[in-house]
C-alpha positions as CSV (number, residue, x, y, z in Angstrom):
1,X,-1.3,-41.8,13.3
2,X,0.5,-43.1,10.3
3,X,-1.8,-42.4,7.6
4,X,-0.3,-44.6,5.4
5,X,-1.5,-47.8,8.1
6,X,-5.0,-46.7,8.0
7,X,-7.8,-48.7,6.0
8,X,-8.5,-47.0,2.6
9,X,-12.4,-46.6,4.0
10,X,-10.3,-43.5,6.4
11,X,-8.1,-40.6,5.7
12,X,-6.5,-38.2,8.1
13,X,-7.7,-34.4,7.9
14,X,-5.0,-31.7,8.2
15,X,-5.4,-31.5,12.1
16,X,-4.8,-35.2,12.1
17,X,-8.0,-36.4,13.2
18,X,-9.3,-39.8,12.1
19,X,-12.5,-39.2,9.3
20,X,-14.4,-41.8,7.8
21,X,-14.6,-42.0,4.2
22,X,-17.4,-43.4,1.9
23,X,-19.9,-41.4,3.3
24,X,-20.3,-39.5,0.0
25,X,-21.3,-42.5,-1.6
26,X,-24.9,-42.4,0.3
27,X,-25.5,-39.0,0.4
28,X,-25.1,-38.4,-3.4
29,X,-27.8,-40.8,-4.6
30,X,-30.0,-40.0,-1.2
31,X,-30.0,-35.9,-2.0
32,X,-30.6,-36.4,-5.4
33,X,-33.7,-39.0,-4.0
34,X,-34.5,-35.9,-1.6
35,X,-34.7,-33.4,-4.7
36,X,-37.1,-35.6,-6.2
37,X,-39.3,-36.1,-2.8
38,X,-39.2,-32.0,-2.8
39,X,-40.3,-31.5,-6.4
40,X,-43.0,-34.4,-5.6
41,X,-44.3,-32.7,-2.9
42,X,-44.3,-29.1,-4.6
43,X,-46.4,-30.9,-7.5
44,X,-48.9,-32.4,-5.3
45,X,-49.1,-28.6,-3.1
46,X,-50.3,-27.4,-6.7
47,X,-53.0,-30.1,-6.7
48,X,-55.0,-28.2,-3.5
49,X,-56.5,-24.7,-2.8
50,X,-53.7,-22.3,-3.1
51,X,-52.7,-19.5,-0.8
52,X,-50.2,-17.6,1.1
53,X,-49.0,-20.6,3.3
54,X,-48.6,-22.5,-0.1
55,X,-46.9,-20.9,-1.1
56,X,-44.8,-19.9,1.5
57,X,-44.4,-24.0,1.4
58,X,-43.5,-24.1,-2.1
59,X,-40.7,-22.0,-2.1
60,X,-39.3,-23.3,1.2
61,X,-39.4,-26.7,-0.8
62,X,-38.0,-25.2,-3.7
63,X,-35.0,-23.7,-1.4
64,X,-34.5,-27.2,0.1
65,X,-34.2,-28.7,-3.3
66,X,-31.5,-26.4,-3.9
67,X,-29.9,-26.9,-0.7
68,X,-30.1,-31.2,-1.6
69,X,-28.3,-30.1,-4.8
70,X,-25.3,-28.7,-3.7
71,X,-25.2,-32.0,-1.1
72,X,-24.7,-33.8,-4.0
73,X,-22.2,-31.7,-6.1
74,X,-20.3,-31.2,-2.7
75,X,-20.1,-35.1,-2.4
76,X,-19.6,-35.5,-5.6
77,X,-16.6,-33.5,-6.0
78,X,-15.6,-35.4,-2.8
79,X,-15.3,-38.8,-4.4
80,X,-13.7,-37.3,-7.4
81,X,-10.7,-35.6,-5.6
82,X,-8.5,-38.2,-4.2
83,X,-6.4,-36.0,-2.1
84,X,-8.6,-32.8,-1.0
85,X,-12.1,-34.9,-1.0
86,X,-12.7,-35.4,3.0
87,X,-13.0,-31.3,3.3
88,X,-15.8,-31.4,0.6
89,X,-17.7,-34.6,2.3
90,X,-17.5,-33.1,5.5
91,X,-20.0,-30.1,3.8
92,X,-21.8,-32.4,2.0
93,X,-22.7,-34.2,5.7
94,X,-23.7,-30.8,7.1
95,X,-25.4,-29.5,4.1
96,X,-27.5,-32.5,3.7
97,X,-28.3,-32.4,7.3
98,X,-29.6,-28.9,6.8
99,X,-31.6,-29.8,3.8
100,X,-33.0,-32.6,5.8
101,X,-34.3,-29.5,8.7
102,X,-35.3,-27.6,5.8
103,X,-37.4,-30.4,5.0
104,X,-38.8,-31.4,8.6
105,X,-39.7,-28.0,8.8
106,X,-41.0,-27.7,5.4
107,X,-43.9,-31.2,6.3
108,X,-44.9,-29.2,10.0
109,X,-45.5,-26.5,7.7
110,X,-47.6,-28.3,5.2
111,X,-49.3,-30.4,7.8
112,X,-50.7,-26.9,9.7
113,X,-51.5,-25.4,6.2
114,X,-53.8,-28.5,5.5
115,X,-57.3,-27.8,6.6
């Protein structure tokens, strides 16, 4: 593949495979939404009866918050570097797919704890 043929949404990684670009774009401005749905969700936790579940639950949300942060500085720095950046949106995709777990796991948890 000649990279220089390819459309500027794609770049060529250093085994040569094909990898979309732009991706960074939506995961920026959706982790930093995602921070805010975990910081929302720790503040209404707060509202109920607390406990050891809650707050088992609040840090788990607390850790996924973190975890939706360094999606966004990872994608961040991805659009910023114009020559090392598809390395750095790959992580964000995999981080951000983790946070999103983190979070799944984080509502069964909350739904259980609700009595």
């Amino acid at each position: 593949m000649d990279p220089v043929a390819l459309p500027p949404s794609h770049c060529v990684d250093t085994a040569g495979k094909l990898f979309p670009r732009g991706l960074s774009a939506h995961i920026l401005p959706t982790s930093a939404t995602m921070i805010g749905v975990c910081m929302t969700v720790l503040s209404i936790g707060h509202l109920g009866s607390g406990g050891q579940w809650r707050m088992l639950i609040d840090k788990l949300l607390a850790v996924d918050a973190l975890v939706f942060l360094v999606s966004a500085l990872l994608s961040f720095i991805s659009m910023r570097s114009s020559r090392f950046g598809a390395p750095y949106e790959a992580r964000a995709e995999v981080v951000f797919i983790g946070g999103l777990g983190l979070l799944a796991l984080g509502a069964v948890a909350l739904a259980f704890a609700i009595s």
